[in-house]
N, C-alpha and C positions, 0 to 999 in steps of 0.2 A: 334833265332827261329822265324819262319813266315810262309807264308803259302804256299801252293803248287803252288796257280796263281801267286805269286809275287816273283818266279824262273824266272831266265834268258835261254834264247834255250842254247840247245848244252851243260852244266855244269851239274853235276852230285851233287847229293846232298843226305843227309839222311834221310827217316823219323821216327822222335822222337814222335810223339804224334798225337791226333786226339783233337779237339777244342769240348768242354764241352757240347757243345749244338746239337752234330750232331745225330741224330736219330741211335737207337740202329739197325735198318734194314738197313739204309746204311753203318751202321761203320759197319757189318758183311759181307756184300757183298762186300766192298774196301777190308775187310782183306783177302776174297775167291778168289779175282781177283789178290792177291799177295799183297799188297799195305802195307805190315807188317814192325813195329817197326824196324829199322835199316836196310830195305831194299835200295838199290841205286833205285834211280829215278831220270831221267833227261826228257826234255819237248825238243820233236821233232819239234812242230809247234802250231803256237796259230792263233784261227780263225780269220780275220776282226774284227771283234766287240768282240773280246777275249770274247765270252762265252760258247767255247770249247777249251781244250787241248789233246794233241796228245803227251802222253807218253811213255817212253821206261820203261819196269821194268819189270826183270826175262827175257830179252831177247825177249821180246813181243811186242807189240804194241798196248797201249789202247787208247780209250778215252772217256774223262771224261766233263761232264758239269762244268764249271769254278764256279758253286755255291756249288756244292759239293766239288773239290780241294779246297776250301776255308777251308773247316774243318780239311783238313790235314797239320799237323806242320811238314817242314822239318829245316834240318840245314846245 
């Protein structure tokens, strides 16, 4: 298990968990944007200085600030 920034592009992956210390208004908002327990997510593109990613889930296209992806556990 580890975390969403430390995903490789283009692989597909699970997520298992949210990391203990992520603020209850962001865990609510990742789970409304789809980002739920055993959904697939894979990472489109990561910025220059990786402190944005650009992910695929539900068929979408998000992105996320890489200090937030830090709080989600995939596998």
């Amino acid at each position: 298990m580890f975390s969403l920034c430390d995903m490789k592009k283009n692989k597909i992956y699970h997520i298992v968990g949210y990391a203990a210390d992520l603020p209850p208004k962001i865990l609510r908002r990742l789970c409304d944007l789809g980002l739920t327990i055993g959904q697939e997510v894979s990472i489109e593109a990561k910025s220059l200085l990786k402190k944005a990613l650009l992910l695929s889930v539900r068929g979408y296209l998000l992105s996320l600030k890489s200090d937030i992806a830090k709080g989600v556990k995939v596998q």
